[in-house]
N, C-alpha and C positions, 0 to 999 in steps of 0.2 A: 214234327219234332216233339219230343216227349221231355220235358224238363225237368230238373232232379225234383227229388221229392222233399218238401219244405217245412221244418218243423220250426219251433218257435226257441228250442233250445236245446244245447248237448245232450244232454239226457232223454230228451225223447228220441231226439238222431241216435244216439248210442244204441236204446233196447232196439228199435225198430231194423238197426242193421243184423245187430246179436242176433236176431230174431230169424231174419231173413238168410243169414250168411249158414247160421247151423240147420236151419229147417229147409231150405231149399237151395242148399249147395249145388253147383253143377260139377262139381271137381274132388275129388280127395286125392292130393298128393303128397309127397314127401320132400322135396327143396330141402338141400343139404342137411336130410335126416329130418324136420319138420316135418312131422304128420299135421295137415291141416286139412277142412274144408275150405271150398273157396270158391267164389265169383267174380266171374271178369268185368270189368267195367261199372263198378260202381259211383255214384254219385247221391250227395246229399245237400242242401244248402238253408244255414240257419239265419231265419230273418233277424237275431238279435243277438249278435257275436259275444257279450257280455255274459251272457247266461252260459258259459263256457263249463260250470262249475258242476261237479256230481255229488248227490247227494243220498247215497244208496248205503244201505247198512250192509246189504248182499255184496257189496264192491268199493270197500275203503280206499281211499285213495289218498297218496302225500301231499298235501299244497303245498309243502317246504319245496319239493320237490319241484312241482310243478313251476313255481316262481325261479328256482333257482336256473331250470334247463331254461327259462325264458328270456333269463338275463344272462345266461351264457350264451345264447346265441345273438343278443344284444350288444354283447359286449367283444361280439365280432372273434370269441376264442377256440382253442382246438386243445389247449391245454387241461389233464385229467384233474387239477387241484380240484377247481370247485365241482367238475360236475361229477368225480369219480368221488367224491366224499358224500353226496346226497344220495350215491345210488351203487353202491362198490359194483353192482352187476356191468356197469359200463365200461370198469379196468377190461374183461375181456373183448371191447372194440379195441383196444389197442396192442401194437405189435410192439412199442418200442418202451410201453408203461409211461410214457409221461406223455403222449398226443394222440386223439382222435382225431383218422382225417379226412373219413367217408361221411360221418353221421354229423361232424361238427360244420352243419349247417351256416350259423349266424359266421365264420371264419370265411365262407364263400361268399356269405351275401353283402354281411356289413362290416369284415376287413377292409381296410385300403388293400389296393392291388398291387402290383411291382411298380416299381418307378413314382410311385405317391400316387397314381389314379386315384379317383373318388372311390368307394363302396359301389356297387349295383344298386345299394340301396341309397344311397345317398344322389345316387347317377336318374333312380327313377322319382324318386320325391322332387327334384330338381326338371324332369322332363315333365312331371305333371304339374309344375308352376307355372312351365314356358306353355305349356300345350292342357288344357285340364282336360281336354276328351279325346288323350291317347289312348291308343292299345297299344302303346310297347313298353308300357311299365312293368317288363318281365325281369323279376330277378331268378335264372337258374344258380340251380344246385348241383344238379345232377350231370357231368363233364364226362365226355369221350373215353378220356384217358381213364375215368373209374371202368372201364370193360377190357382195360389192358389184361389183368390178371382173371384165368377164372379160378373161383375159389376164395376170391380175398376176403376177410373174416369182416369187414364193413364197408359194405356199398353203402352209396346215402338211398334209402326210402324216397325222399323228397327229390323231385325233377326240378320243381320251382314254384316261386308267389309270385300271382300275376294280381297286381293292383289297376283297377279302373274309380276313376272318378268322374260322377255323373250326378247331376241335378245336387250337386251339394252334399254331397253323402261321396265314405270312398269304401268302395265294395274289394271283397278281395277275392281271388282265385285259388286254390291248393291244386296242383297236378302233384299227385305221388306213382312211381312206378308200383309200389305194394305198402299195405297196411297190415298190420293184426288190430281186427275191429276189437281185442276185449284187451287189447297189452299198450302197446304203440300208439293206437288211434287216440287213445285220451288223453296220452301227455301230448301230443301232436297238434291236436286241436285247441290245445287251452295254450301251448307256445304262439300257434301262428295266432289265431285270434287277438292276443294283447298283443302281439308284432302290428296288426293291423290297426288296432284302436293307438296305440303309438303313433304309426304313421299317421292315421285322422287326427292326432292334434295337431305333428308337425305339421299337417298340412292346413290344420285349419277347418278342415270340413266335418262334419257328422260321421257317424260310424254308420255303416251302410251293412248290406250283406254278407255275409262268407260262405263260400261254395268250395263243398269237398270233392273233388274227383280223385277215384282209387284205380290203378288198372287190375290189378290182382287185391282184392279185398278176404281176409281170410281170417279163422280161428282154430284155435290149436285143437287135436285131440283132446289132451292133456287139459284144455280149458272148457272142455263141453260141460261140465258141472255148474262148474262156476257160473257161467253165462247160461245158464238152465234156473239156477238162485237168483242171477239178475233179472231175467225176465217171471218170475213169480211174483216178483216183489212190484216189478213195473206192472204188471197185469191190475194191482190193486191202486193203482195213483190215476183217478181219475183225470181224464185230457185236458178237461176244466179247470182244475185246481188251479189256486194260485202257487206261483212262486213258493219254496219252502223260503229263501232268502233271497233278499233285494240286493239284487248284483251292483259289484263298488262301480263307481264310474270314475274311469282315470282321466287327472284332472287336463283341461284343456290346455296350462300352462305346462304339462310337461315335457321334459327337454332332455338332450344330451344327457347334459351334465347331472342332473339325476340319476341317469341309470350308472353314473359313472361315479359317485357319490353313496348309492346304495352297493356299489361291487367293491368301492373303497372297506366301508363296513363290516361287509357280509366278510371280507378275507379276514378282517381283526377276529371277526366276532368263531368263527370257521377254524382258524389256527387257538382262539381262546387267549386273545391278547388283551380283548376286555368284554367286560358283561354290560348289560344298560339295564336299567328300570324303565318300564315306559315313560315319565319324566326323564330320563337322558334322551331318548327320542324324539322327545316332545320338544325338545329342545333345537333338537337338527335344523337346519336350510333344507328339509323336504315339506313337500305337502305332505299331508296327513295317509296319505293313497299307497304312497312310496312310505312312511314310516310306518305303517302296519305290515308291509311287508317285510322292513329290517326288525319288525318285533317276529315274524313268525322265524326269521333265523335267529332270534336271540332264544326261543324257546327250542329251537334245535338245538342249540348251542347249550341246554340246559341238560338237553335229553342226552349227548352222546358225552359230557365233560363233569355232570354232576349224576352221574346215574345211580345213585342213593336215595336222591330226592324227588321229593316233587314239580314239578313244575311249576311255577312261581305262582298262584291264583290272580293276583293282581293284571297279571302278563298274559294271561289266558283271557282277564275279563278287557283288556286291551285292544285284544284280535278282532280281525272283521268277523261277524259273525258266522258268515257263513264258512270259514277258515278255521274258527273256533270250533265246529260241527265236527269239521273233516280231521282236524289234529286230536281231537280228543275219541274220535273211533280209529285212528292211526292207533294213537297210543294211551289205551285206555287205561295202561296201570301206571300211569305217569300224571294222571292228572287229578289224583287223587278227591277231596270233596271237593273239587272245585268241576267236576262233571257232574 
């Protein structure tokens, strides 16, 4: 039995896939006009789920973003408000402009279901209070009826999260039917991972490992450059190094009503019903974990409603650090001396 290969944190899983998926593809095909390379049965699993975070000049990435898909799927929704605003490219998952409802995961796992049922996820946090070393802590995603139609413009990627809790630590599983290792796989990873350190509060235990299975793991033609600049840049970061930033650790108290509290906000702050200073914030009923994350939508909220200015320097010098990294190479002419 040959076990996935174990790196210490996303960004080495990243290049090391980029790496493998364009240099030793077994496949190049086309899927619904997709020119990709691609490898079947991929797997990767990171000993420190926290370290979710990229920090590559070669490969900017959104943290607004990435928070935001993470509490839409938290927040158990399918509606395009919030997550069609952080990323207009998602308007085309939807046929009817106002709901995703192949991709809009957290609506399968952590909605109630017909008749009031619990969530799946509420149904397996609950099976692992009664039982801690089940294996049916499976929440799928991935449903029969999405193979109804062929051709439908959004299948969900995600089959399901398979949570195990063992020796005190709760580990989690990803089965995906298909990935794009340089597009998909990094908002994917950094959504499920904090789903996971989540559940490890609610549960009470340690955060434990996360293990990616891909069955189709792939990269675009169109992206072979890009992920050719990733890996140049990877090539110079020694295995050694430390950490560029000390990843947040979300607090052991949190709950619900937090996420439900920061989605309260994020809609004020999203529609532009109000602004905060970090002292408005500071002020909130969140930990500090959860108000850095209503500061990094307050500085969206800066970027799409006052786009004359700058972004607030105070407001930037607020952010978690390694958040601060990532928003100010998002948007570099936004943040004027305060980069």
């Amino acid at each position: 039995m040959i076990a996935p290969a174990v790196f210490p944190s996303f960004q080495r899983a990243y290049a090391a896939v980029l790496k493998h998926v364009t240099q030793n593809h077994e496949f190049v095909n086309s899927a619904r006009g997709n020119d990709s390379r691609e490898i079947i049965g991929a797997s990767f699993r990171l000993t420190d789920p926290r370290r979710r975070a990229l920090y590559l000049t070669s490969r900017p990435v959104n943290p607004v973003y990435h928070h935001a898909e993470a509490l839409w799927y938290l927040g158990g929704m399918r509606n395009l408000d919030l997550i069609g605003h952080y990323a207009n490219r998602r308007r085309a998952d939807s046929r009817n402009g106002t709901t995703i409802e192949g991709s809009s995961y957290g609506a399968r796992i952590f909605a109630p279901r017909l008749g009031g049922m619990p969530s799946a996820f509420e149904q397996a946090l609950a099976l692992l209070r009664a039982e801690k070393d089940s294996k049916r802590a499976y929440m799928p995603a991935f449903e029969t009826r999405d193979l109804d139609e062929i051709g439908h413009p959004d299948l969900p990627c995600l089959a399901g999260l398979h949570l195990l809790a063992r020796d005190g630590h709760l580990h989690m599983v990803t089965y995906m039917r298909a990935n794009d290792a340089n597009r998909g796989m990094v908002c994917d990873v950094y959504s499920f991972t904090l789903i996971q350190e989540f559940a490890a509060a609610l549960l009470g235990l340690r955060l434990g490992s996360y293990t990616h299975h891909v069955g189709s793991m792939h990269v675009g033609l169109q992206d072979l450059e890009r992920a050719g600049k990733v890996l140049e840049e990877a090539e110079f970061v020694s295995p050694d190094a430390p950490p560029r930033f000390i990843a947040p650790v979300m607090p052991a108290t949190s709950t619900l009503k937090h996420i439900r509290t920061v989605l309260e906000h994020e809609a004020l702050l999203r529609t532009n019903q109000v602004q905060y200073t970090p002292r408005d914030v500071a002020e909130l009923d969140l930990p500090r974990y959860w108000q850095r994350v209503l500061l990094l939508f307050e500085a969206h909220r800066q970027i799409v409603h006052c786009p004359a200015d700058d972004v607030d320097p105070q407001l930037l010098d607020a952010l978690e650090p390694g958040a601060r990294w990532q928003f100010e190479r998002r948007w570099p002419a936004r943040v004027g001396a305060a980069g």
